[in-house]
Structure formats: structure tokens, C-alpha cells
N, C-alpha and C positions, 0 to 999 in steps of 0.2 A: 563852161556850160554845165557841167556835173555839181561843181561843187558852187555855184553862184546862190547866194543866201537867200537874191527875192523867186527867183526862177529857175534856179537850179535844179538837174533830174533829181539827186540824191534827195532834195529835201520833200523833192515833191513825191518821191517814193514812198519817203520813211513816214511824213503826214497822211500820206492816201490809207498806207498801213495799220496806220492809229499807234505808231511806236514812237512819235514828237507831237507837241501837242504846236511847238512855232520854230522855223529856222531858226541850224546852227551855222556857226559860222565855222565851218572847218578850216579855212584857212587862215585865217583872224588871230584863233585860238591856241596857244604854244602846246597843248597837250591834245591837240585835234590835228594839226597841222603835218606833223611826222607823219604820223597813221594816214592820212589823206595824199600823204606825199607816196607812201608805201605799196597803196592801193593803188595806183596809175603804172608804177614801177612792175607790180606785177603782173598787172592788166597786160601792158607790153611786153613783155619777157613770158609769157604763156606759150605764144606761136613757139619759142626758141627750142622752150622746155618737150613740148608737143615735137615738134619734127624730131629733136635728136633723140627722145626716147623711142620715136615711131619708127622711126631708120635701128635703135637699137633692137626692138621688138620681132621686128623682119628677120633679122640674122641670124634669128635663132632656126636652126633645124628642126621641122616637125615631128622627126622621128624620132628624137628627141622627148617628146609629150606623148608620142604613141607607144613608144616603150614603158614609159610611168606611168599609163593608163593600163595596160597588157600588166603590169607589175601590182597597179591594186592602187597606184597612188592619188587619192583626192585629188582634187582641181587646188586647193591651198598648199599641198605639198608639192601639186609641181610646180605653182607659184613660188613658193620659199628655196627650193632643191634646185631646179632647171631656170625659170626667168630670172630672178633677183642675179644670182652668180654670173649669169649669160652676161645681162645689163650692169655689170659691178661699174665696169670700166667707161662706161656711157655715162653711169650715172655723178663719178668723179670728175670725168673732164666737165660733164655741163654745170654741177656745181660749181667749181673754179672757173669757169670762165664766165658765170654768170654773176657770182662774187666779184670779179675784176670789173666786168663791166660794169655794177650798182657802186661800184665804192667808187669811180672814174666818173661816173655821170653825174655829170653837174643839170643839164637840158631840164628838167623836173623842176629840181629846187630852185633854178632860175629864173623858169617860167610863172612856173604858181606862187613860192612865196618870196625869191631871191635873199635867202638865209632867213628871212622874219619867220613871226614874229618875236621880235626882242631875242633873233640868234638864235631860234630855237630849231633852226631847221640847217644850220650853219654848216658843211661836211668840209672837210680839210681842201678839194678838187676849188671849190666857191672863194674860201678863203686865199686860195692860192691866187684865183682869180683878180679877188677885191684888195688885197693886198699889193698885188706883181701889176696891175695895169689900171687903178680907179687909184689907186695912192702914190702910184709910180714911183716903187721901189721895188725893184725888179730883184734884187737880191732877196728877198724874202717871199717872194712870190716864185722864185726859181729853187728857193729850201726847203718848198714845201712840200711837194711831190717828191725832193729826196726822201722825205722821211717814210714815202712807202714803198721805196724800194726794200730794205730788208722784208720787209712784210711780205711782197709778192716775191721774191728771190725763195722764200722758206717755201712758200706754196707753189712755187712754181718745180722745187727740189724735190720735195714730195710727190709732186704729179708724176713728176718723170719718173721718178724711182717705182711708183706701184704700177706706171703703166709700163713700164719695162720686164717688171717683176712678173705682171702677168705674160709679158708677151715671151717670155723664156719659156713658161710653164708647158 
């Protein structure tokens, strides 16, 4: 519906706008199609990002900011000095786990372009897919997801160690 070439919102936007003069074809195009694919991904993962920094923001003590203001401190320095620090730890897990879940999702690239075109949107989760169950050889489609186990083992080591780290402190 967004990205549809003759009647899609997108194209109908960026024409009304006077920024295309005739539909693109976002998902068509190998170097349209990622970026197109990116923009739904984030679209979706907004709410996530929203609640867990909104739950991180609450937790902060007001008095906290009433002491920085009694201190002299601008609205940017208790920004940088009291929120940012506050939210370190919110802001680590929801990147990582929002990383884990873009590099796992397949639902996206499956629906709009299913790896096209010509592979360009192709992510290791798809390939595991089209390989393990459309080629039925399940040994190569069961090796594929091994190979992000290091990957998510380093960052999942990491996580734990900084949020550890802080929670000693």
C-alpha cells in the first residue's frame, strides 16, 4: 500500500510535493529496495524504542533535576550529567535487543521483496530459510544461523558485563 508504484501513499506524497516528477519503484530497484525495506523496520520498532526509553525516563528522581537547577545547571547540562547516565543502561539493552531482533527478522524482507531484487535484499535469517526448506537441504540451512551464534554470544558478553558493571556501582 505505501510503497505500490501506481497508487502507493509514498509516491503519492513525494508527487503532491513536487520532489518526483513520476513513480519510483522502491521495491523493484536494488538500491531503493534495502532503504524501503529499513523504513518499515523502523517504522515498527518506534513503539519499542518509545516505551523502553519512556519507562527509562520515569525512573529518574526529580530531585535529581531540582538540585541541578538550585546548582545553576542549564536544561542541556542536566540533559548530558543526570538523563543520559540515568538512561545508560536502557539505552544498551534496547539497542541489543533491537539489533537481535533486525538481524532475526526475516517477516519484512519476506513479505515485500523475498531477497529480490536480483539478492539485493538477501539477509543470512532468508537464506537460511531458502536454502534449509525450498532446496531441502537442511544441513545448510541448520549452518546458517550457526554462524551468528559467535556474533550474538560477544554481544550478549558485553551486555552482561556493563550491565553488571553498573549494577555493582
Amino acid at each position: 500500500m505505501i510503497y505500490n508504484d501506481v497508487n502507493g501513499v509514498a509516491n503519492a506524497v513525494l508527487t503532491g510535493v513536487g520532489l518526483i516528477d513520476r513513480p519510483i519503484l522502491f521495491l523493484a530497484r536494488p538500491e531503493n529496495a534495502l532503504w524501503a525495506i529499513l523504513i518499515g523496520v523502523i517504522w515498527q520498532g518506534t513503539p519499542f524504542w518509545t516505551m523502553t526509553f519512556l519507562a527509562g525516563l520515569q525512573s529518574i528522581p526529580g530531585e535529581l533535576y531540582e538540585a541541578a537547577e538550585i546548582d545553576g545547571a542549564t536544561t542541556f547540562k542536566s540533559f548530558l550529567y543526570i538523563t543520559l547516565p540515568s538512561i545508560a543502561s536502557v539505552i544498551v539493552v534496547t539497542t541489543m535487543l533491537s539489533t537481535i531482533f533486525t538481524i532475526n527478522g526475516i517477516d519484512f524482507i519476506y513479505i515485500l521483496t523475498n531477497g529480490g531484487p536480483g539478492g539485493a535484499t538477501t539477509t543470512f535469517p532468508l537464506l537460511a530459510l531458502s536454502d534449509g526448506l525450498r532446496a531441502y537441504d537442511l544441513g545448510i540451512g541448520s549452518t546458517i544461523p550457526l554462524l551468528f551464534f559467535p556474533f550474538f554470544a560477544v554481544i550478549i558478553y558485553f551486555l552482561t558485563k556493563r550491565l553488571l558493571q553498573n549494577e555493582g556501582a
